[in-house]
Wavefront OBJ file of the C-alpha trace (Angstrom):
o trace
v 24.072 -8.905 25.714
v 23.197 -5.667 24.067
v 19.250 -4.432 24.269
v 17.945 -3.680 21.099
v 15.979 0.080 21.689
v 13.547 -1.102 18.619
v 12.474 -4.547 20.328
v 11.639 -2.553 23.142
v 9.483 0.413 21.418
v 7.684 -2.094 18.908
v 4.819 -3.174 20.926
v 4.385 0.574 21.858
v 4.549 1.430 18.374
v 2.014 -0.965 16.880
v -0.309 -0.416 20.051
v -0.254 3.267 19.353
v -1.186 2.748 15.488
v -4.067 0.572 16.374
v -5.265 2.936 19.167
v -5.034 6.171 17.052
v -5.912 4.954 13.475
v -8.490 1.847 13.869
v -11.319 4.375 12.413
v -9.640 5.165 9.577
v -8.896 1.410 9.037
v -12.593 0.616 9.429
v -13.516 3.144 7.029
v -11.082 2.605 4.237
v -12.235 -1.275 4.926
v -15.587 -0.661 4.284
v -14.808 1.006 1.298
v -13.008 -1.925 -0.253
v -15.382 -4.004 0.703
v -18.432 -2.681 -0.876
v -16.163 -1.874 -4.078
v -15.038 -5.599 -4.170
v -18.886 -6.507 -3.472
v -20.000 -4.789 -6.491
v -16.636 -6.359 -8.928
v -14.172 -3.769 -8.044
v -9.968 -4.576 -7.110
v -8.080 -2.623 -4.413
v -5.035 -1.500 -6.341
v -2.212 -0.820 -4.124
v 0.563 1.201 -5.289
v 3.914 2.651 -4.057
v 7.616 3.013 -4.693
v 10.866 2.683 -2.724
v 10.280 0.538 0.932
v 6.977 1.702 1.316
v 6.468 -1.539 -1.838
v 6.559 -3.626 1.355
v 2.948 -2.614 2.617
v 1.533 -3.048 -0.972
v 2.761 -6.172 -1.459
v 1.638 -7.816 1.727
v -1.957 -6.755 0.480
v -1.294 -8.606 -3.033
v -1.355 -11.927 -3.936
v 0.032 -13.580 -0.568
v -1.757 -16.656 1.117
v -4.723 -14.893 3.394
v -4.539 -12.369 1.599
v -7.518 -10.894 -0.837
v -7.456 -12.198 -4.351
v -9.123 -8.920 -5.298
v -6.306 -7.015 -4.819
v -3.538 -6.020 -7.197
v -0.263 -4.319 -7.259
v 1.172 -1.013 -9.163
v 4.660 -0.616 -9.489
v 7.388 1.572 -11.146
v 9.057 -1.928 -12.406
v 5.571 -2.464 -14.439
v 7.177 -0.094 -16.622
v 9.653 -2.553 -17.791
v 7.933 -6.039 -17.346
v 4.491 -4.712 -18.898
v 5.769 -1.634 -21.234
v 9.116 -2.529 -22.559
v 11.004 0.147 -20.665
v 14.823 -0.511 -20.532
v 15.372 -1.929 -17.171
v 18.279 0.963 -16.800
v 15.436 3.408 -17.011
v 14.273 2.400 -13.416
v 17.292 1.402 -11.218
v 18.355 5.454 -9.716
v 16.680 5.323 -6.378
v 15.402 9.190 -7.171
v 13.205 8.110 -10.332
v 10.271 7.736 -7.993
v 10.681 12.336 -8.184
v 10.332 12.166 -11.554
v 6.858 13.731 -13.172
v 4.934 11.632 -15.496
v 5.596 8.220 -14.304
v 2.099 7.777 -12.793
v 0.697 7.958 -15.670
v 2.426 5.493 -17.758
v 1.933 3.369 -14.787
v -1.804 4.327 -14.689
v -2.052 3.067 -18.599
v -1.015 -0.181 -17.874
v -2.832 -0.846 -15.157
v -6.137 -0.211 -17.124
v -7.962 -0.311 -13.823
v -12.210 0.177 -13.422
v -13.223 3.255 -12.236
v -15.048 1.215 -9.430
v -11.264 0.179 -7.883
v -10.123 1.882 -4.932
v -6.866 2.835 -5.249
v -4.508 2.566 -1.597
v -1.352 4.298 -2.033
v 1.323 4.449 0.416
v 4.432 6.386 1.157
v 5.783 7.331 4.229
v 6.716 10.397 3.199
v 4.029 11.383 1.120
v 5.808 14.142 -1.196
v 7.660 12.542 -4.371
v 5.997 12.775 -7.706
v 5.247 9.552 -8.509
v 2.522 9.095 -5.329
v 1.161 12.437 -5.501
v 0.695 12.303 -9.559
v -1.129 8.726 -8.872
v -3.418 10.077 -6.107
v -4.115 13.256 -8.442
v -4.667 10.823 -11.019
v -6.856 8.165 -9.567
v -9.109 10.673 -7.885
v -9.553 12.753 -11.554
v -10.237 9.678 -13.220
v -13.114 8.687 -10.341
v -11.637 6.220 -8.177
v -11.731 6.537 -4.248
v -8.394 6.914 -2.974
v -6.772 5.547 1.162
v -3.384 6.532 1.847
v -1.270 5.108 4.247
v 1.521 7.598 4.941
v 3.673 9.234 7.571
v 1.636 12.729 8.925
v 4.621 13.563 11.080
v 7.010 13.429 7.720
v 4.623 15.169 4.918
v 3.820 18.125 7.748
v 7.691 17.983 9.473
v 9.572 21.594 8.602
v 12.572 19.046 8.052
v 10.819 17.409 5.040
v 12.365 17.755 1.346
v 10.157 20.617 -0.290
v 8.132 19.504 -3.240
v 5.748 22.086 -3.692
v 2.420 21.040 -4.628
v 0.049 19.233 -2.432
v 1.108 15.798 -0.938
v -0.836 12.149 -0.607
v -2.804 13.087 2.454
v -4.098 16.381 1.172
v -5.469 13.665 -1.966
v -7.176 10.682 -0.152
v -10.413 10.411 1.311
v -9.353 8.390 3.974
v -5.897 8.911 5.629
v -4.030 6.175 7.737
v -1.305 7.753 9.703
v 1.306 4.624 10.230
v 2.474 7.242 12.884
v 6.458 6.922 11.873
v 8.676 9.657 12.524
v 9.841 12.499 10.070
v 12.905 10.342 8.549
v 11.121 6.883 9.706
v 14.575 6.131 11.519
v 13.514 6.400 15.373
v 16.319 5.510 17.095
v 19.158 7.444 17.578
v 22.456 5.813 18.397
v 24.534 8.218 17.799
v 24.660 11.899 16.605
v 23.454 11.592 12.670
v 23.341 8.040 13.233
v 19.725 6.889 12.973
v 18.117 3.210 12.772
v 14.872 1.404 13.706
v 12.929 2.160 10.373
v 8.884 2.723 12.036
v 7.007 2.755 8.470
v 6.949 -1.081 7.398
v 6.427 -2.708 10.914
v 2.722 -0.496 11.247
v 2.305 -0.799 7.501
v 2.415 -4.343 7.746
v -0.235 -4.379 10.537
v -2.160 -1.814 8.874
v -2.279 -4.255 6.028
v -3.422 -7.594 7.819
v -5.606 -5.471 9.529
v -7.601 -3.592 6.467
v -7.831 -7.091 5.158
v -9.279 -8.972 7.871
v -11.973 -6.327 8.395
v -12.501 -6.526 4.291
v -13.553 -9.958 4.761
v -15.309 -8.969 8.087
v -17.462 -6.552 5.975
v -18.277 -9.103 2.816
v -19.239 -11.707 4.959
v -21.730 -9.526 6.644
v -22.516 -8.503 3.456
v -22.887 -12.267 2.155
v -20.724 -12.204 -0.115
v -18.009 -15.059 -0.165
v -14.873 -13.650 1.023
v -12.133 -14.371 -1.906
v -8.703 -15.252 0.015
v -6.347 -16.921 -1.110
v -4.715 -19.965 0.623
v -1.171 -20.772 0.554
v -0.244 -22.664 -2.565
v 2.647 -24.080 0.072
v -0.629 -26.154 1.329
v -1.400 -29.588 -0.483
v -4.618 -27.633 -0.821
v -3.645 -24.714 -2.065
v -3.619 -25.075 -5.655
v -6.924 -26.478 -6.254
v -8.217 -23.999 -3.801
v -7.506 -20.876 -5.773
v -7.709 -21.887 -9.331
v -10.969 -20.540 -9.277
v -10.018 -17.440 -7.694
v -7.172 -16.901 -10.336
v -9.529 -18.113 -13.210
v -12.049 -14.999 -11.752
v -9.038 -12.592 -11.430
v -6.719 -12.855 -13.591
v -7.826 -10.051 -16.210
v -7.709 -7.662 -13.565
v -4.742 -8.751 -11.073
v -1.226 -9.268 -12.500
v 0.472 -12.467 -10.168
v 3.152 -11.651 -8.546
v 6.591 -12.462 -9.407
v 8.191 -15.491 -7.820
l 1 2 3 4 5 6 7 8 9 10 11 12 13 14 15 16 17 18 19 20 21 22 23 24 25 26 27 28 29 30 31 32 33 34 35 36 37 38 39 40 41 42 43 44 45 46 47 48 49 50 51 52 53 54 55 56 57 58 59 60 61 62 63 64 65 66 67 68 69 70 71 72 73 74 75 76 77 78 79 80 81 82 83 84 85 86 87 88 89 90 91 92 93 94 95 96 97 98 99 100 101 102 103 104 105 106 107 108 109 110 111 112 113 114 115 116 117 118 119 120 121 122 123 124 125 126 127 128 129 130 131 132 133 134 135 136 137 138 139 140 141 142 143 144 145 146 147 148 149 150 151 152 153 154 155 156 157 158 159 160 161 162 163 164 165 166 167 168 169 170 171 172 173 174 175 176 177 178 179 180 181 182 183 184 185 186 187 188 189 190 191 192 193 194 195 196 197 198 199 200 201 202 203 204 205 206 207 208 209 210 211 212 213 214 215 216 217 218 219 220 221 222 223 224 225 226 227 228 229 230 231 232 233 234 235 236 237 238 239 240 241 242 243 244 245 246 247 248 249
């Protein structure tokens, strides 16, 4: 049978994140924590595959019901953009969509915004960092330093997502996020959503952590796949639901 190169480096590659990063996580956690402790919503954004590590922090069962999701497709299912307007992969370069996003969102100044992108550079992320720190919000990134400070990264210009955050999680992928290479200019074993995802469960478990040492009920939800789950967070929706859009089945 063939070995698989990426089931072999994955427990290296998660180890290493949690190793090199866990203070960062603890200090973007405590962050959201007090923020939620005092009314406040983490409000993840990010475009392209890097959506993967916002939505696992947004409206999932164990995950924290105080915690919503920005996206470019907002645009169209809260702003009546044509659909057409969002579908080239390369819209995430283009200037100005942060903004319109931003509007929509009408988030509290007391939200923490977490942003991620692996490679930290396009418009769209570094407008929404710019943004969300002018407007008073404390911003985490989760992002790729090997990418935003490789000499092989697409200029930009400009400052990226780390240079913007007060707290920077390095998810410790590669420049490209491929890391395997099979064969010259053939590259797969994507690094940036497997330690995203941990990243993720992680910052939310120690979220709760900190609330409950706080005292301050923890709100999670619980799977709605449970016979319990419904009843268990209509309140949580019912507290929400002004300031976290559900997400889409």
């Amino acid at each position: 049978m063939t070995e698989s190169e990426f089931a072999a480096k994955a427990p290296a590659l998660v180890s290493h994140v949690l190793d090199t990063q866990m203070p960062a996580i603890l200090q973007a956690a405590a962050l959201v924590a007090e923020a939620v402790a005092g009314g406040g919503v983490l409000q993840s954004f990010a475009t392209g595959h890097s959506r993967v590590v916002a939505l696992e922090l947004t409206g999932r069962a164990g995950g924290l019901a105080a915690a919503g999701m920005l996206s470019v497709k907002d645009l169209v299912m809260f702003g009546g953009a044509d659909p057409r307007e969002i579908l080239d992969p390369t819209y995430e370069r283009e200037p100005g969509l942060a903004a319109r996003i931003y509007e929509l969102a009408r988030p509290e100044p007391i939200d923490p915004f977490l942003i991620v992108s692996n490679s930290g550079i396009n418009a769209a992320i570094v407008e929404m960092a710019q943004l969300a720190r002018d407007r008073g919000h404390r911003v985490i990134a989760v992002t790729s330093l090997a990418h935003t400070r490789s000499p092989a990264a697409r200029l930009t210009g400009g400052l990226h997502l780390a240079d913007l955050a007060d707290v920077v999680i390095d998810n410790c992928a590669p420049a490209g996020d491929a890391g395997i290479e099979l064969a010259p200019g053939v590259r797969v074993g994507a690094v940036s959503s497997l330690t995203g995802v941990v990243i993720a469960q992680v910052l939310t478990e120690l979220v709760c952590r900190h609330l409950l040492d706080l005292g301050v009920a923890a709100p999670v939800f619980t799977s709605a796949n449970l016979a319990a789950g419904d009843g268990d967070n209509a309140a949580l929706w019912a507290r929400y639901r002004d300031r976290v859009r559900p997400i889409e089945p």
